[in-house]
DRENNU-387842 format. One line per 3 residues: number of its first residue (from 1); for each residue x, y, z of C-alpha. Coordinates in steps of 0.1 Angstrom, whole numbers, padded with zeros to 4 digits. Example, Ala and Ser with C-alpha at 12.3 -4.5 7.8 and 13.67 -1.06 7.14 Angstrom:
# residues 2
1> 0123:-0045:0078  0137:-0011:0071
//
This chain:
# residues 714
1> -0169:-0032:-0084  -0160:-0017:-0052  -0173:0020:-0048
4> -0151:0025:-0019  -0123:0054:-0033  -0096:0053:-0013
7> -0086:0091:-0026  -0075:0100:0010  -0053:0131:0012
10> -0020:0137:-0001  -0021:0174:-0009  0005:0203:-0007
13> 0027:0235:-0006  0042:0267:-0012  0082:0270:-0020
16> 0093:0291:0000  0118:0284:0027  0153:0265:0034
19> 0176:0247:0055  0195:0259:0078  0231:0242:0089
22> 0232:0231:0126  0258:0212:0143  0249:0176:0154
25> 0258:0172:0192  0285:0146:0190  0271:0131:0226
28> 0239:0122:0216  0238:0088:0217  0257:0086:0251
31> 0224:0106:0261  0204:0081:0256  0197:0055:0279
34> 0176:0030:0262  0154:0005:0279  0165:-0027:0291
37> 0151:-0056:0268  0159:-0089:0285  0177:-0121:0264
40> 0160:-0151:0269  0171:-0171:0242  0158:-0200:0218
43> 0176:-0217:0198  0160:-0232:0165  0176:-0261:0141
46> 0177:-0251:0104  0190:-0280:0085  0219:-0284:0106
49> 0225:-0251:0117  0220:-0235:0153  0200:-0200:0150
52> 0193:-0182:0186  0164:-0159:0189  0172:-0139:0218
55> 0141:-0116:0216  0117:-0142:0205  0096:-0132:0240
58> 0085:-0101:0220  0065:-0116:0198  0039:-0121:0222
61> 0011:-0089:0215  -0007:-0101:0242  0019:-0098:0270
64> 0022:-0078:0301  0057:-0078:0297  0057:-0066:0258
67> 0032:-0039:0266  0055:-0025:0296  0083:-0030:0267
70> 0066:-0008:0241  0060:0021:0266  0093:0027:0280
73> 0103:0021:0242  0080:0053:0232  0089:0069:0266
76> 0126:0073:0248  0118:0082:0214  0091:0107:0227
79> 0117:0127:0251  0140:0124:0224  0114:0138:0196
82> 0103:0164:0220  0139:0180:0222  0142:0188:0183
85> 0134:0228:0187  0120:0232:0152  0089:0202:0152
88> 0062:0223:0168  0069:0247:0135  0070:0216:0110
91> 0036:0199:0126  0020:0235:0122  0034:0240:0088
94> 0022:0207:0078  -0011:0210:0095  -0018:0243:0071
97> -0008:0227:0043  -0031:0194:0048  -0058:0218:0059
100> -0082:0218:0021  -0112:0204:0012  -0111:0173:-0005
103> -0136:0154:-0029  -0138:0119:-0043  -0151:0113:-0081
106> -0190:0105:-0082  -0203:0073:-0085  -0242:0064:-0092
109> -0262:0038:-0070  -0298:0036:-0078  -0311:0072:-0073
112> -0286:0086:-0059  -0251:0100:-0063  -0226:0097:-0033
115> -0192:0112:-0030  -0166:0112:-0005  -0152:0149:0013
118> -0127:0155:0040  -0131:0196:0051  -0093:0193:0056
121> -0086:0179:0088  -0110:0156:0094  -0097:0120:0106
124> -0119:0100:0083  -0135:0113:0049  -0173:0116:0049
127> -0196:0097:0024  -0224:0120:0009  -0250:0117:-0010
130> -0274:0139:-0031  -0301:0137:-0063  -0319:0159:-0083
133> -0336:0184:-0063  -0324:0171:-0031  -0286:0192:-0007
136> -0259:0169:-0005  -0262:0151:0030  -0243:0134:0045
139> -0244:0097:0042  -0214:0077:0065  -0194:0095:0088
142> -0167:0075:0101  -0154:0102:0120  -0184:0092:0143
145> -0174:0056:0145  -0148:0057:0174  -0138:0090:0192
148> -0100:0093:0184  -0109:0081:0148  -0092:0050:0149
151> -0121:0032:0136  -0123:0038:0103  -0150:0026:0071
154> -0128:0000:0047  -0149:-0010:0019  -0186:0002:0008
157> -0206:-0022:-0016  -0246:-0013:-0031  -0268:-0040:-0039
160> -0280:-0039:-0079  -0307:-0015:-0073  -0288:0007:-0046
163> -0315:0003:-0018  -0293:-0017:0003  -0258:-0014:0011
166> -0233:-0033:0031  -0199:-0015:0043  -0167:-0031:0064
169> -0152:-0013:0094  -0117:-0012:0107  -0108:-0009:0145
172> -0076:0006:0157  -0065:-0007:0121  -0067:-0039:0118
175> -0071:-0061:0091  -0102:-0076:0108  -0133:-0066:0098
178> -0166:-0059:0106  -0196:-0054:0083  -0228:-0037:0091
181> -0257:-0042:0068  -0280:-0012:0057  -0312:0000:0044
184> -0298:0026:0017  -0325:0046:0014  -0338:0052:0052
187> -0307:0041:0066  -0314:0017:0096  -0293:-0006:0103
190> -0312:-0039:0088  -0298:-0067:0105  -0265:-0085:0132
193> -0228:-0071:0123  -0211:-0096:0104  -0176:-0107:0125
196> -0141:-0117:0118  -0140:-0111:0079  -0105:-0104:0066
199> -0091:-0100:0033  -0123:-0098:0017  -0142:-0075:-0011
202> -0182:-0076:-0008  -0202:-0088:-0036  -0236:-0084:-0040
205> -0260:-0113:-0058  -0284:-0086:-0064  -0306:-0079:-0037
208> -0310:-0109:-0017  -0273:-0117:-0007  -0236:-0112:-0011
211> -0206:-0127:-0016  -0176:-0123:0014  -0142:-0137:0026
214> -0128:-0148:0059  -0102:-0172:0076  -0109:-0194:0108
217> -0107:-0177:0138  -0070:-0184:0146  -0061:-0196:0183
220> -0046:-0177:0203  -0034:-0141:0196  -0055:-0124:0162
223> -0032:-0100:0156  -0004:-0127:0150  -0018:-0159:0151
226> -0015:-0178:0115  -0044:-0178:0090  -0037:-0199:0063
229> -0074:-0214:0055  -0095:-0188:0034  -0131:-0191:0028
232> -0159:-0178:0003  -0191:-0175:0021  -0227:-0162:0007
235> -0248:-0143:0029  -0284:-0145:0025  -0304:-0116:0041
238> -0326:-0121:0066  -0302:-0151:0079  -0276:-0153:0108
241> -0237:-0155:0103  -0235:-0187:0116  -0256:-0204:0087
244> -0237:-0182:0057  -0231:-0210:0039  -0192:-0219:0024
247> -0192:-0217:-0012  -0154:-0224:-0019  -0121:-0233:0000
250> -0134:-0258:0025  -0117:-0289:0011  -0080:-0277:0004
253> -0062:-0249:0021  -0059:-0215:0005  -0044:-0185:0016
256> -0065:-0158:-0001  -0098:-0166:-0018  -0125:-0140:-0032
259> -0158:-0137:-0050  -0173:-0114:-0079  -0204:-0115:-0092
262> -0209:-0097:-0129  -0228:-0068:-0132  -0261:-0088:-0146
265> -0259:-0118:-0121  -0253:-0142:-0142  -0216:-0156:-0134
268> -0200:-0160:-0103  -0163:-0160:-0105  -0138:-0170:-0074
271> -0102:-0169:-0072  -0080:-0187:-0052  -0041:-0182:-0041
274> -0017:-0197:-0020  0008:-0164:-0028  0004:-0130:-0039
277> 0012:-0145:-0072  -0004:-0166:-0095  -0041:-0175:-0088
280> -0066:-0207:-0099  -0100:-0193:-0114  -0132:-0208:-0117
283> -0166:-0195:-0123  -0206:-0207:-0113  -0231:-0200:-0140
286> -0259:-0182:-0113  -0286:-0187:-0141  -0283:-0223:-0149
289> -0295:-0237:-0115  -0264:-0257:-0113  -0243:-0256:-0080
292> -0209:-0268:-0096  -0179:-0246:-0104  -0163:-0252:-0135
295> -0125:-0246:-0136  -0108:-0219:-0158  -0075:-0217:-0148
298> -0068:-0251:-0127  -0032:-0242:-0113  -0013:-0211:-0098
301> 0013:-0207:-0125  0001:-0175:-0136  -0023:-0144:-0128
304> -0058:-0143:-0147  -0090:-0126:-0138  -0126:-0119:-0150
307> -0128:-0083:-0162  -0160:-0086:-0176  -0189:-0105:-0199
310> -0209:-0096:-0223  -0232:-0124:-0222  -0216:-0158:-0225
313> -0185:-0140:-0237  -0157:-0139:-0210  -0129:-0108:-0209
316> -0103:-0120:-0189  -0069:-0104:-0179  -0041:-0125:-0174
319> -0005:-0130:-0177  -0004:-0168:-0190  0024:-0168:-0220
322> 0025:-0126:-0218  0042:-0118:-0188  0033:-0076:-0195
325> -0005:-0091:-0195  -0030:-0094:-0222  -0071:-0091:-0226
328> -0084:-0124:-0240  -0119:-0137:-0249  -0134:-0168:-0241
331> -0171:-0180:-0245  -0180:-0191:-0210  -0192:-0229:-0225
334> -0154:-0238:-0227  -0136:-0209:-0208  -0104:-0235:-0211
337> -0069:-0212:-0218  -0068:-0236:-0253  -0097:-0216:-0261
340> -0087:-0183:-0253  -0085:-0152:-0282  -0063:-0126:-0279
343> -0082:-0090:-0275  -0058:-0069:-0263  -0028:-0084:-0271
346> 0004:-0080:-0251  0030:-0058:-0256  0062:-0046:-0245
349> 0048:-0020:-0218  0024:-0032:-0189  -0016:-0038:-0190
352> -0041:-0031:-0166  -0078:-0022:-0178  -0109:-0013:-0167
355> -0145:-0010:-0181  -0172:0019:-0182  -0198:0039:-0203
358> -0195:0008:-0230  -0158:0004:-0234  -0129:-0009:-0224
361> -0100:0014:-0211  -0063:0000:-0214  -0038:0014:-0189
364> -0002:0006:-0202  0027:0019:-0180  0056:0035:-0201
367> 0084:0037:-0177  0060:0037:-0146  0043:0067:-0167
370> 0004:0062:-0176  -0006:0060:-0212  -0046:0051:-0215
373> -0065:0033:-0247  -0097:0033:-0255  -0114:0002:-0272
376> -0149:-0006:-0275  -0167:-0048:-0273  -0150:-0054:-0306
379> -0118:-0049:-0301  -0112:-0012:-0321  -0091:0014:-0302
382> -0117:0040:-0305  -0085:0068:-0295  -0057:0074:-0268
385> -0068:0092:-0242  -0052:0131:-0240  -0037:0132:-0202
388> -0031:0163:-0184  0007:0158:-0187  0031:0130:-0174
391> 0024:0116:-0144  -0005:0093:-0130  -0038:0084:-0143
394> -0060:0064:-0122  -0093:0057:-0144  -0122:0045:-0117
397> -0146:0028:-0143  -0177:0027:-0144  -0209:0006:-0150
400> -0216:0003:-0189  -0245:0027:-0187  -0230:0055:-0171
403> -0223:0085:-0200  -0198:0104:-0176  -0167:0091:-0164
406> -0136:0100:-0138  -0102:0103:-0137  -0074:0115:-0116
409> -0041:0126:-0121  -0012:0135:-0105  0026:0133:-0104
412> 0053:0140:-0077  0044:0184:-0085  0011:0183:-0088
415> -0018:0177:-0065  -0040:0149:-0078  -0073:0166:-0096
418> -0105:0147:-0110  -0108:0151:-0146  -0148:0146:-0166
421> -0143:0124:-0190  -0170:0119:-0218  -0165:0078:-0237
424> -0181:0091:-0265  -0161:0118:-0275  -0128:0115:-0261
427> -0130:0151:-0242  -0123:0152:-0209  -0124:0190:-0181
430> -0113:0193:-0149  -0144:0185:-0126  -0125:0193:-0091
433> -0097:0206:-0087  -0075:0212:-0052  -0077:0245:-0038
436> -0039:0240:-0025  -0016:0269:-0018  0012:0250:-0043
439> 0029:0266:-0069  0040:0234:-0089  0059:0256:-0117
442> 0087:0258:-0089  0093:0222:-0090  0105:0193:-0115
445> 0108:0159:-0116  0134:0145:-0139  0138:0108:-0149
448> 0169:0092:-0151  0182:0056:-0158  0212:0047:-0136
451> 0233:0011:-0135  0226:-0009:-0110  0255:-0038:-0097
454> 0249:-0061:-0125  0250:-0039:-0149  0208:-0037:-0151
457> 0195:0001:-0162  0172:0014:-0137  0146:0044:-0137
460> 0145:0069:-0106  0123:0098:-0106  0143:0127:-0089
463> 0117:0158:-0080  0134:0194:-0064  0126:0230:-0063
466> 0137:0244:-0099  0173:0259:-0093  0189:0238:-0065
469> 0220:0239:-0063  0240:0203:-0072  0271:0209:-0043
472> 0260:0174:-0022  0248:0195:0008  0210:0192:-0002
475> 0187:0173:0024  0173:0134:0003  0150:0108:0010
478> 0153:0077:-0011  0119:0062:-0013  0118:0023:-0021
481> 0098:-0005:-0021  0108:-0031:-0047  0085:-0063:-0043
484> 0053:-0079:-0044  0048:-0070:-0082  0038:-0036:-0071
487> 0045:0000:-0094  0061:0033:-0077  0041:0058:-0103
490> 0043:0093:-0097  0020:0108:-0073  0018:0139:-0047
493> 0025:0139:-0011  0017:0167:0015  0043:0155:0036
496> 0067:0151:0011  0054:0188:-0008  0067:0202:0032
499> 0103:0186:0020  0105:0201:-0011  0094:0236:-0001
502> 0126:0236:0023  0146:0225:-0002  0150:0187:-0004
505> 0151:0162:-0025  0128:0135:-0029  0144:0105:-0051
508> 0121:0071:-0061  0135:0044:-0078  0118:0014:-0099
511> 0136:-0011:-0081  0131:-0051:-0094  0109:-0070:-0075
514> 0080:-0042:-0088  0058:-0045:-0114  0070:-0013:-0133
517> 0087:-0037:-0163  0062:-0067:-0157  0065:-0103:-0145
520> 0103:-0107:-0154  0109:-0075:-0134  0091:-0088:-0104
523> 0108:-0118:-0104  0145:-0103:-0114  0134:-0094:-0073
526> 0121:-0127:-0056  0137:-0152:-0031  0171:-0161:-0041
529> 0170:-0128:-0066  0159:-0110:-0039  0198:-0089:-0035
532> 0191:-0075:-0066  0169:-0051:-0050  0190:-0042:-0024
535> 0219:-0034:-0050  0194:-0015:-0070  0190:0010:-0042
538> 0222:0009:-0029  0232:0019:-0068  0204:0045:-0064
541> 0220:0065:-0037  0254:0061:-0052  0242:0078:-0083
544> 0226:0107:-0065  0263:0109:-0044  0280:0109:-0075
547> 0257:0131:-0095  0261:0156:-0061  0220:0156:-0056
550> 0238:0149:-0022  0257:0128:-0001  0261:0103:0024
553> 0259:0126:0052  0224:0141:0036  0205:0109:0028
556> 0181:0090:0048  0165:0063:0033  0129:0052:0035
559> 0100:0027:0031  0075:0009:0048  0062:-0030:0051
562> 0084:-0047:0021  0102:-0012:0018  0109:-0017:0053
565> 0130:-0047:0047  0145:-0031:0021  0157:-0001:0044
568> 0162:-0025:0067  0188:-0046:0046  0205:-0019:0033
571> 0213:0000:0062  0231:-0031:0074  0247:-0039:0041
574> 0262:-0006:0036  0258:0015:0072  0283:0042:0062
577> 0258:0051:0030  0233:0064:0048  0230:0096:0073
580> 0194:0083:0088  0172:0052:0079  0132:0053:0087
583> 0119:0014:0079  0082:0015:0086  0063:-0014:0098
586> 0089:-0032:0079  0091:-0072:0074  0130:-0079:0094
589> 0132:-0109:0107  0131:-0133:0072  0136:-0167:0090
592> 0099:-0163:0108  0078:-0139:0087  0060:-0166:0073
595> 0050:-0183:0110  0026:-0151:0115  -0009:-0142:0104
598> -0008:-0143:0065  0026:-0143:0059  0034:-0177:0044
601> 0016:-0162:0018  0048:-0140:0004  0069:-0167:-0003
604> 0065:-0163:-0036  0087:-0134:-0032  0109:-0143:-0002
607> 0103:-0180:-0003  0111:-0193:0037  0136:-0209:0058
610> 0122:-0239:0061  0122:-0244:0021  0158:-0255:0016
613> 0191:-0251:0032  0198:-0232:0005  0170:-0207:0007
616> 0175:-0205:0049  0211:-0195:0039  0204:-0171:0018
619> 0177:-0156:0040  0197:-0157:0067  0227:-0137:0049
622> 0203:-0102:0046  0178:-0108:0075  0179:-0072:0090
625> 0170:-0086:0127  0202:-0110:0120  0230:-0089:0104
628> 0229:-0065:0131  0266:-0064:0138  0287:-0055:0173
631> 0311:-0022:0169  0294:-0010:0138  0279:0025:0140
634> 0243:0022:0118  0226:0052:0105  0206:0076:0131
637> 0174:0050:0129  0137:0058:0137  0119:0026:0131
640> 0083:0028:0128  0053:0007:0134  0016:0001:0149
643> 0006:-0022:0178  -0025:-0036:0160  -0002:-0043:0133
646> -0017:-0077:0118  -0005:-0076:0087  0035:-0073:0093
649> 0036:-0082:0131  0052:-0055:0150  0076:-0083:0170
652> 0095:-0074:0134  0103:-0041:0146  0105:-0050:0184
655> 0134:-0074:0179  0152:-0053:0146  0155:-0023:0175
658> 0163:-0047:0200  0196:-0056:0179  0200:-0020:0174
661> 0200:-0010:0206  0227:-0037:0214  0250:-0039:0190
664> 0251:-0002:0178  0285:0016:0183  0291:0055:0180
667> 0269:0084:0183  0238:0075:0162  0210:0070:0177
670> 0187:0042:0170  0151:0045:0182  0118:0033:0176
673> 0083:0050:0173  0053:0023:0185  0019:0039:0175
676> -0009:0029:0197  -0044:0014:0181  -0026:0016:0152
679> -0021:-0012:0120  -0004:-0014:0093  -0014:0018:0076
682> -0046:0017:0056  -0076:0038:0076  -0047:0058:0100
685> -0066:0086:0111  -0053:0124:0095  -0037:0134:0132
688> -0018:0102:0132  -0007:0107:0100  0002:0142:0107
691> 0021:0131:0141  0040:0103:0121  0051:0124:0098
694> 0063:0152:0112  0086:0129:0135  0098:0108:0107
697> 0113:0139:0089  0119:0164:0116  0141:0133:0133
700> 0156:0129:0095  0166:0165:0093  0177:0169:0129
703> 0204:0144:0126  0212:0154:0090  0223:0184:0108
706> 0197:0212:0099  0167:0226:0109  0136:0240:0093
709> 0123:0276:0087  0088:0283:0089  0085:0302:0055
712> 0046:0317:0075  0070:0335:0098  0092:0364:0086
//
């Protein structure tokens, strides 16, 4: 298990101030003079039909050309961000609120117990470490590793008995790695940096070795060249990169491939994907001396994983015949699905579970609300775990000896707090809570089901400062993401605490394509499905319009990498919706997402243009970066994304604002905000974050027409 917690901050505020009604200069896009991005078409055949690229030049990261590009780019959005009177206020505001010490749970490795604290501030959060009779100290400090904290730690993993330790490092946030192998206890640096490792968890083979993943080094650029050939590869210490030796994917090409090791070394167990759905499994009995894997799931139809063993028996999660998942059994002799038991079986909400202390903890979601189960080995729910109130849980786990465990909770009012839980009596106490200056009795969230286009009920979670008034004038973001099998559950923002304090309204719907309602959900939202989503948020801001939470002229609309498409589509499906759109290092243009890095990997969800006429049509018809349309005036637009981006190349954005910038008619204007040594998100330093956000929802307010008070300032 990875003992990495990502619990980075998301803390928050005080209720306290408003907005204030300012008139939106009618001249400000004829103010702006944007850059001049050159056309130098190419034209590409699609089963008979013509496509021109005209910006196709800016997918090249590694030109002279794009890098002059991206700076006068920023050199406009910067003047432009710099004349909105009230940001220096909202950055400071924001700055307060962030500043608050921040813990991580505990977790145990060998004699030592290390946790992760940020003093407030601080880019990167610090890993420490203390035992019986011994300070806290620190341990890591990534804030050490680069000075602008760009470089930040991505994954920690302990050998069995804790003395060694190897962690991965991010630079300028990429998803490249680097990992650097240590002597726990006296903590020198043991051996050579391990290089190039992408998409890949670290697992130890007790003390000798561990587990890792990695593609070929690409030719070319390796922020956007394609990887399509993932590898397993086992370490052995003491030994040189170069002879790690492959242990799976050599023969057939596989997108994503990992490794896991049980907690008592006796199974390996690999997984292997094409698509960020469905998955082969096999396993390696460690103890028997044997090299061969042994298949457990031969195909990619469906999603199973180990969760555990106890001995030769298997637990394995997986959604073959349950699309909500189940927890089956299976002795590892004949781990064939014919042979699997039901444990866990499925029901009508959706499972996810995790192991510690002895049992086994079920995490259903209840309309994207946590409910947790306790079971032990046999199978008998021991009791449902008492929550803190409706919202979040996310239960870390533990190893099976461990007598304490952790949990968090949170929801869109309430800062996320660790809980103590004790397995064998059910009682859990708050073990650290946020010191945050954030009264959440002033806010509410309130779940409602709306109809979407087709006539499908859909669940939004609407949160506000107790007493708004309902008259349409109130300043909304519309969160979305609506893809890739993945939940919105509630949880709290700082950033988005700042927008509820000056009374907005922050709206989140459970659009298809997540996993909120389980596989059928997700796939209501994949490839030729894939409209529904973009009706399903459409229908989300009618119903807030209707309902008066707002209106058109008071909504901006916002997500990032799939989210970003979705912004992305539906600002050029329904332009006269939506005040202000913000995609974030968003996927746009649909006909060539899948020609970058790892990208063919999505199709699952998107399916690609070189499938079937059919599917290029249909791609084609919502494209962002191709429905940009001449005399149209599009939403006041501040499109978002990172130059290291390798995970959704930033040529996506590039090209999207390049359309913009052409085609757009009236006074909005259409920008875009290129964050230097910057990736897709994960690692962003805390300033970055800061900087980000504070133009993102200043720029949102400004051309809603209102400005922020400082409620420090009398």
């Amino acid at each position: 298990m990875n003992k990495y917690i990502a619990f980075l901050a998301v803390i928050s505020i005080l209720a306290c101030s408003k907005t204030k009604e300012i008139p939106v200069k009618p001249t400000m896009q004829e103010q702006i003079k944007y850059p001049k991005t050159k056309v130098v078409p190419v034209k590409t055949d699609y089963f008979g039909t013509t496509v021109v690229d005209a910006y196709r030049w800016l997918e090249d990261d590694l030109s002279a050309e794009t890098a002059q590009w991206v700076d006068a780019q920023n050199a406009v959005t910067f003047t432009m961000l710099d004349k909105i009177p009230f940001r220096d206020a909202f950055k400071n505001r924001l700055e307060q609120l962030w500043n608050y010490e921040r813990f991580s749970a505990p977790f145990k490795e060998g004699e030592y117990t290390y946790f992760f604290k940020n003093d407030g501030l601080q880019n990167q959060s610090v890993l420490y470490r203390e035992k019986p009779g011994m300070a806290p100290s620190v341990f890591l400090d990534p804030n050490k590793f680069s000075k602008d904290g760009t470089t930040s730690l991505s994954g920690i993993e302990f050998s069995e008995d804790g003395s060694k330790v190897a962690y991965q490092i991010s630079e300028g946030g990429s998803d490249w790695r680097k990992v650097i192998l240590m002597d726990a206890i006296s903590k020198k640096i043991m051996e050579d940096t391990l290089v190039d490792v992408k998409f890949s968890g670290l697992s130890w083979k007790g003390n000798d070795g561990f587990y890792y993943s990695s593609y070929e080094k690409p030719q070319g650029s390796e922020l956007s060249a394609k990887t399509d050939q993932h590898k397993l590869y086992y370490h052995q210490l003491g030994t040189k990169q170069k002879d790690d030796k492959i242990v799976f994917g050599g023969d057939i090409k596989r997108r994503y491939v990992g490794g896991s090791v049980t907690d008592d070394n006796r199974y390996l167990f690999i997984t292997a994907a094409n698509a960020t759905s469905g998955n082969e499994l096999y396993m390696q009995d460690l103890h028997s001396g044997k090299s061969g894997l042994v298949p457990i799931m031969d195909n990619m139809a469906s999603n199973s994983y180990v969760l555990d063993n106890q001995g030769t028996k298997l637990f394995i999660l997986t959604n073959y015949k349950a699309p909500n998942q189940r927890l089956v059994t299976v002795d590892a002799s004949d781990p064939r699905p014919e042979k699997w038991v039901d444990f866990i079986p499925e029901t009508t909400e959706v499972l996810s579970v995790v192991t510690g202390g002895g049992y086994i903890f079920a995490h259903y979601m209840k309309d994207a609300l946590s409910v947790v189960k306790q079971y032990d080995y046999n199978g008998k729910m021991i009791r449902e775990v008492q929550l803190p109130g409706l919202g979040t849980v996310s239960m870390g786990g533990g190893k099976k000896s461990d007598k304490t465990l952790y949990f968090s909770f949170t929801n869109y009012t309430t800062p996320a707090s660790i809980f103590k839980f004790d397995p064998a009596t059910g009682v859990s106490s708050i073990y650290v809570k946020p010191n945050v200056d954030f009264n959440s009795d002033m806010y509410e969230s309130k779940q409602v089901f709306y109809t979407s286009k087709d006539g499908t009920k859909v669940p939004m979670m609407i949160t506000y400062k107790k007493g708004i008034k309902l008259d349409g004038t109130n300043p909304t973001i519309l969160y979305g993401y609506g893809g890739f099998n993945i939940s919105l559950t509630p949880s709290f923002s700082v950033t988005n605490a700042v927008w509820l304090e000056l009374g907005g309204i922050y709206a989140v719907p459970n659009l298809r394509g997540g996993g909120e309602y389980g596989k059928k959900w997700h796939d209501a939202g994949t490839q030729m499905k894939k409209q529904n989503v973009f009706d399903d948020f459409i229908a989300a801001a009618e119903y807030l319009i209707k309902n008066k939470y707002t209106s058109s002229a008071n909504l901006a609309i916002s997500g990032g990498s799939n989210g970003g498409l979705l912004v992305g589509a539906c600002m050029t499906q329904r332009p006269e919706l939506f005040r202000v759109a913000l995609p974030a290092v968003g996927v746009l243009d649909m006909l060539r997402y899948h020609t970058f890095t790892a990208g063919a990997g999505w199709a699952y969800d998107y399916g690609t243009a070189d499938q079937s006429k059919e599917m290029f049509s249909y791609l084609k018809g919502y494209s962002p970066v191709h429905n940009v349309r001449q005399g149209v005036s599009y939403p006041a637009t501040l499109v978002t994304t990172g130059d290291h981006d390798d995970r959704v190349v930033p040529a996506h954005s590039y090209k999207f604002i390049a359309e913009l910038q052409k085609h757009q008619s009236g006074t909005n204007p259409v920008l875009i905000r290129i964050d230097k040594s910057a990736g897709h998100g994960a690692g962003k330093p805390t300033s970055k974050v800061i900087e980000e956000a504070t133009d993102r929802y200043c720029f949102a307010l400004y051309h809603m027409g209102k400005t922020y008070i400082n409620p420090t300032k009398k």
